[in-house]
N, C-alpha and C positions, 0 to 999 in steps of 0.2 A: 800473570798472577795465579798462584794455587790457590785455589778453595776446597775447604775443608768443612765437611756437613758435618756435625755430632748434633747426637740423636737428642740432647736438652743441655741446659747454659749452662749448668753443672762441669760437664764432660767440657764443652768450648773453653769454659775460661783454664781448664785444667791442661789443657792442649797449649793455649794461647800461653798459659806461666812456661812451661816447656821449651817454647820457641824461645830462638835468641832474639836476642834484642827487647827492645823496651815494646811497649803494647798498647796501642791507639786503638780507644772505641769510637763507632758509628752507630746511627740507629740497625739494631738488627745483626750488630756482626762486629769481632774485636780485628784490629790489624797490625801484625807483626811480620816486619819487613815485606818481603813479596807474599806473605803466605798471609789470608783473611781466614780468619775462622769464623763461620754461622752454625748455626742451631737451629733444629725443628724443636718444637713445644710437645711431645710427644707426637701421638699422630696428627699430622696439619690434612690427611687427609681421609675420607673414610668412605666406602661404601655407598653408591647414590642410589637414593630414595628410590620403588618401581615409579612414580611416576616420569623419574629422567629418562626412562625408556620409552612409555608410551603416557600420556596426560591421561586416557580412560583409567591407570592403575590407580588413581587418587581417589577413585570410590573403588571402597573395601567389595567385593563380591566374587562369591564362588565359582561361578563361570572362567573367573579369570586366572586361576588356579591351575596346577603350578605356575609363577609368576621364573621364565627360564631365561635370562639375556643373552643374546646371540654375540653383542661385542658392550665388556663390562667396563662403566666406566666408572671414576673418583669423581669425590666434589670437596672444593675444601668446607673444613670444619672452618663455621663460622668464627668464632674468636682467633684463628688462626691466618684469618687473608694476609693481614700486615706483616707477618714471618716469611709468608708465602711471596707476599710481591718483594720482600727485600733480597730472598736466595732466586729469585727470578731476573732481579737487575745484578745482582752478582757473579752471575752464570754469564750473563752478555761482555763480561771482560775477564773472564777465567780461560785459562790455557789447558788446564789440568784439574779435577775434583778429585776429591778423596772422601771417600763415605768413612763417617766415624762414629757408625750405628753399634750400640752396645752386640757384644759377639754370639747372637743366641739368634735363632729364626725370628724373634720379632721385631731383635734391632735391624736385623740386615730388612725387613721388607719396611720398616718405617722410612728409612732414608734413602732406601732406593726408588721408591715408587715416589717419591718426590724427583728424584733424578728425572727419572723418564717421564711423569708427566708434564716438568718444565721441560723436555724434548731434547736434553742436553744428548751430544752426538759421540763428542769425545772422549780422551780415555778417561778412566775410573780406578784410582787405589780403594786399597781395601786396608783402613789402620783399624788392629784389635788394642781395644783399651780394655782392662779387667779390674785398673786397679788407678787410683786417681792421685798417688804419692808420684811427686814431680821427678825425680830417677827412674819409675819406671812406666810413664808416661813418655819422659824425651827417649828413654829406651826402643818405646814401641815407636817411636817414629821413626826409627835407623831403620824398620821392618816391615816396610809399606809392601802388601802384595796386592796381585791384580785380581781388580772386584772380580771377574770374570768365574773365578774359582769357586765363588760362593753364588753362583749363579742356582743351583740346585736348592738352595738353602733358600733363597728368595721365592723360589717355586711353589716349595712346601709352605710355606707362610702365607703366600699368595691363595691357591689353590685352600688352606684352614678358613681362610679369612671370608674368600667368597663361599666357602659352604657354609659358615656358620650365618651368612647371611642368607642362604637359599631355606638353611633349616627356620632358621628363626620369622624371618618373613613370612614365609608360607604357612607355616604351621600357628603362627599366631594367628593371621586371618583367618586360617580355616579355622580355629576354635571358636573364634571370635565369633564368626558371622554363622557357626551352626548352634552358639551357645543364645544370639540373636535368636535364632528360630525354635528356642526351647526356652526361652523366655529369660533370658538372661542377657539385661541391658548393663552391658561395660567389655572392655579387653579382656580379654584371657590369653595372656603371654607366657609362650612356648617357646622352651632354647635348651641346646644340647648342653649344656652345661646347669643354669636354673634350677631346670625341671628336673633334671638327677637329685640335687642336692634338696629339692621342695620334697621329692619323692623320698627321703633317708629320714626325713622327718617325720612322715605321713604314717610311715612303716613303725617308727619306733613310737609313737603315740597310740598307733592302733596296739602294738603288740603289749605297752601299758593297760590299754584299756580293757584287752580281751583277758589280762593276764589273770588266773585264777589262782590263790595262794593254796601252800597246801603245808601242814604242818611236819616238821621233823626233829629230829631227840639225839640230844650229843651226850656222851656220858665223859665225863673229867673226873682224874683222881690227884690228888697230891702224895705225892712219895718221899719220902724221907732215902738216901743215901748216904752213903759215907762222909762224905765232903758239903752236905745242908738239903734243901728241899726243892720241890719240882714242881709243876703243874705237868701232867701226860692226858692224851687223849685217846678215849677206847678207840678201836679201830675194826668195827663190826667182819665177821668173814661173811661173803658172799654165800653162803646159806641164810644169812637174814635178810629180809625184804627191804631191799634198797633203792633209793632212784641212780639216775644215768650219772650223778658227780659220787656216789656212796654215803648217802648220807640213809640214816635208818627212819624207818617211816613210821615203824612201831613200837607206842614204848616200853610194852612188859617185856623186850628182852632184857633193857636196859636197866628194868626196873631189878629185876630177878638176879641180875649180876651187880649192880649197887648192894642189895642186901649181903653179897658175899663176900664185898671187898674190906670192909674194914677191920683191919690189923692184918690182913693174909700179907705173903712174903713172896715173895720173885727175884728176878734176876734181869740186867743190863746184855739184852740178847746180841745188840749190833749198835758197835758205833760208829757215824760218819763225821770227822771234823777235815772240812777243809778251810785253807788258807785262800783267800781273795782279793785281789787288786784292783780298783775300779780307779779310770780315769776320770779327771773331773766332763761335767759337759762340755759339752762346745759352744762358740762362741754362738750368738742369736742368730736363725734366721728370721724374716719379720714373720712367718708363722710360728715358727715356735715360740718366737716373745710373748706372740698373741695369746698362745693359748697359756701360757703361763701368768701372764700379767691380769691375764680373766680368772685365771684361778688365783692369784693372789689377793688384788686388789677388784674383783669385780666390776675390769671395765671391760667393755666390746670389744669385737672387733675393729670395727670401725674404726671408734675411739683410740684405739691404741697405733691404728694408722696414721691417724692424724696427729697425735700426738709426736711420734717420730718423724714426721714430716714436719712440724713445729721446730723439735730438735735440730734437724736435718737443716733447713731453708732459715729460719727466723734466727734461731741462734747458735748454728755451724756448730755444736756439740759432738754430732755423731755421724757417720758416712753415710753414704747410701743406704735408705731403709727396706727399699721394696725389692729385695735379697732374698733368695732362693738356697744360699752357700750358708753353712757353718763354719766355713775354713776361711783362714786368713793368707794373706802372700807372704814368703818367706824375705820379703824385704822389709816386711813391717818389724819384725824382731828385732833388729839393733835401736828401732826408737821405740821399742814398746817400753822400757823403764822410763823415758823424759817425757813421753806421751801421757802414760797412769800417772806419773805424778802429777802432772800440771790439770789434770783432769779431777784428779782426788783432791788436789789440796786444800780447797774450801771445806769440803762435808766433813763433820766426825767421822761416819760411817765410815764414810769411801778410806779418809787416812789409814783406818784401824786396816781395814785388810790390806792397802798397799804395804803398811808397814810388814803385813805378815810374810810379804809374797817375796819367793825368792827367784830373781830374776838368769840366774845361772842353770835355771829349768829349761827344757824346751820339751811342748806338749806337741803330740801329734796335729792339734790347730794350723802347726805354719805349714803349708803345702800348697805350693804354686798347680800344683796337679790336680787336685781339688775345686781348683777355683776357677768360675766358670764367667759369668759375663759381667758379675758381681760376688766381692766378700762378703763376706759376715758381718754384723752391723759391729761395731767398736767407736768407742770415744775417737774424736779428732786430733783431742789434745788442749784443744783449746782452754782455761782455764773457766771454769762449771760452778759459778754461784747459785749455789742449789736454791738458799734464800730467796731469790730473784724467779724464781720458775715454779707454775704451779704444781699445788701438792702432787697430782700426776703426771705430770712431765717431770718433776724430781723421782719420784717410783719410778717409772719407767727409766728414765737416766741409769739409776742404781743399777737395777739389772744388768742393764748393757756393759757397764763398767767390773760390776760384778764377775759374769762369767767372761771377760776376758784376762781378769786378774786371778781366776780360779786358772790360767793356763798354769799360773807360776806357782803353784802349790803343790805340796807331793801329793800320789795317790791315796786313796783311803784303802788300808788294810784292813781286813777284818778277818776271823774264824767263825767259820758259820758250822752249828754243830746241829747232829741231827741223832737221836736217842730212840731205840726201839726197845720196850721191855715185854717180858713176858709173863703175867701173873695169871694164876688159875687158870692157867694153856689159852687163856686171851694176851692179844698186843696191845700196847698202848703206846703212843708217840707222844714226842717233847723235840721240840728245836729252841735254839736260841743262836746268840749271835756275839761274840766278841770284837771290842772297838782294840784293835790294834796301833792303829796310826787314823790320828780323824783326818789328817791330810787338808783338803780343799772343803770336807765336809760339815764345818762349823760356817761355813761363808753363805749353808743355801738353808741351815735348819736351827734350831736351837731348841727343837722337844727333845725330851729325852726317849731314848730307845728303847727298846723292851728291855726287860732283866737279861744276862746273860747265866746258861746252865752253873749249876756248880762243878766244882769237878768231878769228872767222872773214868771209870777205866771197865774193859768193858768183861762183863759175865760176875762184877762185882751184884752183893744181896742189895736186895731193897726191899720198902716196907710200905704199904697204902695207912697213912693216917685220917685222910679224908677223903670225901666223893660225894657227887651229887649228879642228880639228870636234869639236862634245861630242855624245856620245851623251843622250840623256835619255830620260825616260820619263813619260808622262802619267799622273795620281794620282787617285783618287776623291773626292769630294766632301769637305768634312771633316763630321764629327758635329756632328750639335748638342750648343752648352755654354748654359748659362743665358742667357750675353748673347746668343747667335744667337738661341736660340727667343725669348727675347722680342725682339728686333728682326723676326722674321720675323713674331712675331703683329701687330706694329706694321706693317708692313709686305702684310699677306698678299694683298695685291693682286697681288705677282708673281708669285705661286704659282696664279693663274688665270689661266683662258686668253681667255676673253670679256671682250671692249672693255668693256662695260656693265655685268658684276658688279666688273669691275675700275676701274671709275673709285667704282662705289659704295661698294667698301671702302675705297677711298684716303679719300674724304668723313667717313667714319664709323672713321676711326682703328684700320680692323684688326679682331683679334680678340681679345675682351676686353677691361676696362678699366685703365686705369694703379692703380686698387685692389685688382684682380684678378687680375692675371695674373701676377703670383707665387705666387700661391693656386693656379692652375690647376697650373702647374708642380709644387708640392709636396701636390697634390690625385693627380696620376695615379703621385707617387713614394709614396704612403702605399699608393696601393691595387694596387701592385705592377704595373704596366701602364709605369712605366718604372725605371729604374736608375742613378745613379750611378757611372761606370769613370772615375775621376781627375777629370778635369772634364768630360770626355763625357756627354750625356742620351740613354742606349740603351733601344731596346725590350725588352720583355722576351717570352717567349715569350706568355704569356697576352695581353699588350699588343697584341702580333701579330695571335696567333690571334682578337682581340675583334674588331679590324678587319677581317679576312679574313673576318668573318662575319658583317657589317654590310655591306649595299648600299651600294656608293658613294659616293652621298650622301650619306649620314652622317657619313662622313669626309672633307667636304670644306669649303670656308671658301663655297661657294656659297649656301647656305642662308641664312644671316646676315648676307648681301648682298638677299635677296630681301628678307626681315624685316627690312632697314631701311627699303628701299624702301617698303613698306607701311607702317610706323610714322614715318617721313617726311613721308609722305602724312595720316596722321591726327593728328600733332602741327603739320603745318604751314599744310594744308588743310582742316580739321579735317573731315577722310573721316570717314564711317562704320565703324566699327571692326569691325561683325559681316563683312566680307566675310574679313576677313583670318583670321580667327578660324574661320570657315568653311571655308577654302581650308586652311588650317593643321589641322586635322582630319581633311579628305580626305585632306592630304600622310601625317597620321601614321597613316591605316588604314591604308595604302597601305605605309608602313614595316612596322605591326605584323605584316601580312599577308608579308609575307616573312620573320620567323622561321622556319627551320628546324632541326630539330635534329638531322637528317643534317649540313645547310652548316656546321654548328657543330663536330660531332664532327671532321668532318673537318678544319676552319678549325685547331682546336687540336692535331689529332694533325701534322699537317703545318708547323705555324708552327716560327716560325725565332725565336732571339732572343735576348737576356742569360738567365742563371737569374736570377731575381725570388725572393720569396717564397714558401715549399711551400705549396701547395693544394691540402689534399684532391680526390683524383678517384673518390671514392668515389659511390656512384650518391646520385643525390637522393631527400630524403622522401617519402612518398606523399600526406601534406598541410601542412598547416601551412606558415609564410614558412621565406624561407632561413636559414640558419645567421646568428644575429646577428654585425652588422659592420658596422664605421661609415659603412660607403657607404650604407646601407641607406636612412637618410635624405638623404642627399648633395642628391637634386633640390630640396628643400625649406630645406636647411640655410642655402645663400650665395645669394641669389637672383643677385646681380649676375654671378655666373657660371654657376650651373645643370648 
C-alpha cells in the first residue's frame, strides 16, 4: 500500500479526486485503490514544553537559564493525538509514503517530522502540489521525486523552529521573573517576531506623541491661458528659509509677492506630458486583502482571516486563503470565463463587471513561475448567493472576485501633464492628469479625479487673475490601524536602515507570515501590550514599558533578517546548521544577561501609553511560576510566529 501524507484535508481530498478510481473513506484517511491518502491538521506536532527535559524546568526561575536541550524532542498537540494515532496504524501496512507537505520550508518540516517521529524507516517521495485544480494535481503525481532532496529544506525549518523556541522560552522567563523582582505580577512575553512588530508601534506612538508642529505658508495663483484656467503653486528658491521637504516657513515673503501678482503676465517655461499604462492589480494575497478590506470596510485583521476561512471551509467560495502569491497558474485561464460566471451570477454587482470583462485578455496574473506553494486567492466557481452570506463575507467575496475579473480588462491610460511657469522671475507649478482609457479603473473607484489642465503648448503668455497665501501646519505621523501594521510587517525593510538587512527582508517577505500576522496582531491585543481607540493600534503603558526594557535589539526587525540569512544558507546550500544554532545562543546569553530589574522598574514606572488591562503590581512570589496566563505558554503555542 502507498501512503500519502498531505499536510491538511483540503490538499488529501484533492489528491484522492486525482487518483483513479472511485474513493473510499475511513476514519482519518481516504482510500483509492492501493494508494490511502491521510492528512496532518496543520502541525500535529510542536515543540515540548522545558519541563519534558528536566521536571525542575516547571518552576519558572533564573538560575535555570539558558533553558539548552541536549537531544530535542516533539510532543503531539493535544487535539491532534486521533490524526496522529490514525497515520501511525497506517504506516504499519504501507510499503512506500509520500510526503505531500505544501512546497515551502514549512510544509516540508510539518510532515516530515511526523514521518520520523512515527519512526517510519522506508523510502519517502516528495509530491509538490501548488495548485488544487484536479489536471494539475494528477499532473504532479506523474512527478513524485525523492524526499531525500528536500532534506536541506527540512533542516532550515527545523533548525527556525527550535530557535524560535530557545528565543522565546527563555526570554520570556527571564523578563518575567526579573519583572517579578521589580514588582510586576504577570508574564511578559518576548519572541523574535512579537516583539519587533509591539516595538513599530511603540516607536510610532512615541514619535506622535513627541511630535511638535510647526507652521508653514504655500502661496497658490490661478492663471488664465489660452485654452481656460489653472490653479499653480509658487515654488519658493532655496534662498528662502525652508524645511528638509521645501516648504517655506516664513510668511512675508509670500506675503510681498501676493501683493504683486495680480494681473502681472508670464509665460509656460516647461512642459512635461507624458503618456501612462498602468496594469490592473493583482489578484489577493490574504495580506493584501487584509489591508484593503480594513481600509475599506473597517474590519481587522483577524476578522478578515476568518472570514476567508469561512468562505474557504464553510462555503467552498474561494481557494486557499492564507496565500502569500498574487499569481495565478496558467491553467486556470481556460476556466477562468465558466469560473466568473458561475461565481458572479447571483450579485448585481458581480454581473455588471463580468459583463464588462473581456475574456480574450491575458494579464501578467497567469504565471506558473510565480506561484509558489499557493496562488492567489480567486473564486472556486462555485455559484455565490451573496444574499445567503454575511454582509462581510459578501464585502470580502466582492474583492476577491473583483480583482481577478480586473485581469480581463484593458489597462488604464492616462496623460499625466506637468506645467512650469515663470512670472515675475518666480516658478509656479500645476499638474494634472488625463483619463485616456479608464480600463479596469471604474471596477476599484468611482470618485471623480481631479480636473485635468487645459490645453496647453509651451512658452505660450499667461496671466495671474487670482492668488492667495494659506497658512498650514505640519502633522504627525498617523497611527497604526490593522491595514498599516500589516502592510508595514509586509513591508518592514523600510523601517531599516542598512542596505543589506534591508534587501534581506524585502527577499523573505517582511515579518511574519501571511498565516500569521493577524494572530501577531491580536496576540499583543490579548495580552494587553496594545489597544484598540477606533481604528488606531496604540500602545499601551505595559507595551511601552516591555520595550523600554528590552535592548534594542529585540525590538527591532534586524534579527529576522540575520536568521534568514542563515536559514537561507542551510536550506539552499545546504550549510551546516550547528553554526547558527551556536551563534544564536551566544546572541541569547548575551540578551538574557541584560535583564535588569532596576531597567525594568524604571522602564514601567516611566512608560507612557493607552490604559490596557489592570495588572496587578503587587510584588512577585518567592517561588513557584508566574500567576497563570495564557501567554505562559505563548513561545510554544503558534510556532510560525513565536
Amino acid at each position: 500500500m502507498r501512503l500519502i501524507i498531505a499536510e491538511k484535508p483540503s490538499l488529501a481530498r484533492a489528491i484522492a479526486d486525482a487518483l483513479p478510481g472511485s474513493t473510499r473513506r475511513e476514519e482519518g484517511a481516504l482510500h483509492a485503490g492501493d494508494t490511502v491518502v491521510t492528512w496532518c491538521l496543520g502541525h500535529l506536532l510542536e515543540q515540548a514544553p522545558p519541563d519534558a527535559y528536566d521536571p525542575a524546568y516547571k518552576q519558572w526561575r533564573l538560575d535555570h537559564l539558558p533553558i539548552l536541550p541536549e537531544r530535542w524532542k516533539l510532543a503531539p498537540r493535544p487535539k491532534a493525538r486521533g490524526q496522529l494515532a490514525a497515520i501511525r496504524r497506517l504506516l504499519k501496512s504501507a510499503r512506500e509514503v509520500v510526503h505531500a507537505g505544501d512546497p515551502d520550508r514549512e510544509g516540508q518540516l510539518l510532515v516530515q517530522e511526523v514521518i520520523e517521529h512515527l519512526g517510519w524507516k522506508g523510502p519517502v517521495s516528495r509530491l509538490l502540489v501548488s495548485d488544487l485544480n484536479r489536471p494539475a494535481v494528477a499532473r504532479a503525481l506523474t512527478r513524485l521525486e525523492d524526499n531525500s532532496r528536500y532534506h536541506a529544506l527540512y533542516r532550515a525549518a527545523e533548525s527556525r523552529a527550535r530557535a524560535d523556541w530557545l528565543y522565546g522560552i527563555n526570554l520570556t522567563r527571564a523578563w518575567t521573573l526579573t519583572g517579578r523582582q521589580a514588582g510586576h505580577d504577570g508574564v511578559l512575553s518576548v519572541g523574535r517576531v512579537q516583539t519587533p512588530v509591539l516595538g513599530l508601534v511603540v516607536r510610532r506612538d512615541a514619535e506622535i506623541r513627541d511630535f511638535v508642529p510647526y507652521p508653514f505658508h504655500v502661496l497658490w495663483v490661478d492663471i488664465a491661458v489660452s485654452g481656460g484656467q489653472l490653479r499653480a503653486w509658487w515654488q519658493p528658491a532655496e534662498t528662502q528659509r525652508l524645511d528638509e521637504q521645501g516648504r517655506l516657513l516664513e510668511r512675508p515673503p509670500a506675503e510681498a509677492l501676493a501683493a504683486r501678482l495680480p494681473g502681472a503676465e508670464g509665460h509656460l517655461a516647461s512642459l512635461d506630458a507624458r503618456q501612462k499604462r498602468q496594469a490592473a492589480p493583482l489578484p489577493y494575497s490574504l495580506s493584501a486583502l487584509q489591508v484593503d478590506a480594513a481600509r475599506r470596510f473597517g474590519l481587522s485583521a483577524k476578522g478578515v482571516l476568518d472570514i476567508c476561512q469561512r468562505l474557504y471551509e464553510r462555503h467552498k467560495l474561494i481557494t486557499y486563503p492564507r496565500s502569500d502569491c498574487r499569481y495565478l497558474p496558467e491553467d486556470h485561464l481556460a476556466q477562468a470565463r465558466r469560473t466568473l460566471e458561475s461565481a458572479c451570477h447571483s450579485d448585481a454587482t458581480l454581473q455588471q463587471w463580468f459583463a464588462g470583462a473581456d475574456f480574450t485578455l491575458r494579464s501578467k496574473a497567469w504565471n506558473d513561475k510565480k506561484v509558489g506553494a499557493h496562488h492567489a486567492l480567486s473564486p472556486t466557481g462555485k455559484p455565490a448567493d451573496l444574499g445567503r452570506l454575511e454582509k462581510a463575507e459578501a464585502d470580502v467575496f466582492r474583492l476577491i472576485a473583483r480583482n481577478v475579473l480586473a485581469q480581463f480588462y484593458p489597462a488604464l491610460e492616462t496623460r499625466e501633464v506637468k506645467a512650469e511657469f515663470v512670472i515675475l522671475d518666480e516658478r509656479f507649478r500645476a499638474s494634472g492628469q488625463v483619463l485616456l482609457q479608464p480600463g479596469w479603473k471604474p471596477l476599484f473607484t468611482t470618485r471623480d479625479e481631479a480636473p485635468p489642465l487645459p490645453p496647453l503648448s509651451e512658452g505660450e503668455a499667461c496671466r495671474v487673475t487670482d492668488c492667495a497665501v494659506e497658512d498650514r501646519e505640519t502633522r504627525p505621523p498617523e497611527p497604526f490601524t490593522d491595514a498599516s501594521l500589516i502592510k508595514a510587517m509586509m513591508n518592514i525593510a523600510r523601517y531599516v536602515d542598512d542596505p543589506a538587512v534591508r534587501r534581506t527582508l524585502r527577499e523573505h517577505d517582511g515579518l511574519g507570515t501571511e498565516a500569521t500576522r493577524a494572530g501577531i496582531i491580536e496576540t499583543l491585543l490579548e495580552r494587553g501590550y496594545l489597544v484598540r481607540c477606533n481604528k488606531a493600534l496604540r500602545a499601551t503603558r505595559l507595551g511601552s514599558g516591555l520595550i523600554a526594557s528590552l535592548p534594542e535589539a529585540a525590538s527591532r526587525p534586524e534579527r529576522t533578517a540575520l536568521w534568514e540569512q542563515r536559514l537561507g544558507a542551510i536550506a539552499e546550500q545546504d550549510a551546516d546548521p550547528a553554526p547558527f544554532m551556536t551563534s544564536l545562543i551566544a546572541d541569547l546569553q548575551a540578551l538574557l544577561a541584560s535583564a535588569d530589574a532596576a531597567r525594568l522598574r524604571s522602564a514601567m514606572a516611566e512608560a507612557r501609553g493607552e490604559a490596557g488591562p489592570t495588572v496587578s503590581a503587587s510584588r512577585g512570589r518567592s517561588s513557584g511560576k508566574p500567576r497563570r496566563s495564557r501567554s505562559r505558554a505563548a513561545p510554544t503555542r503558534k510556532r510560525r510566529t513565536s
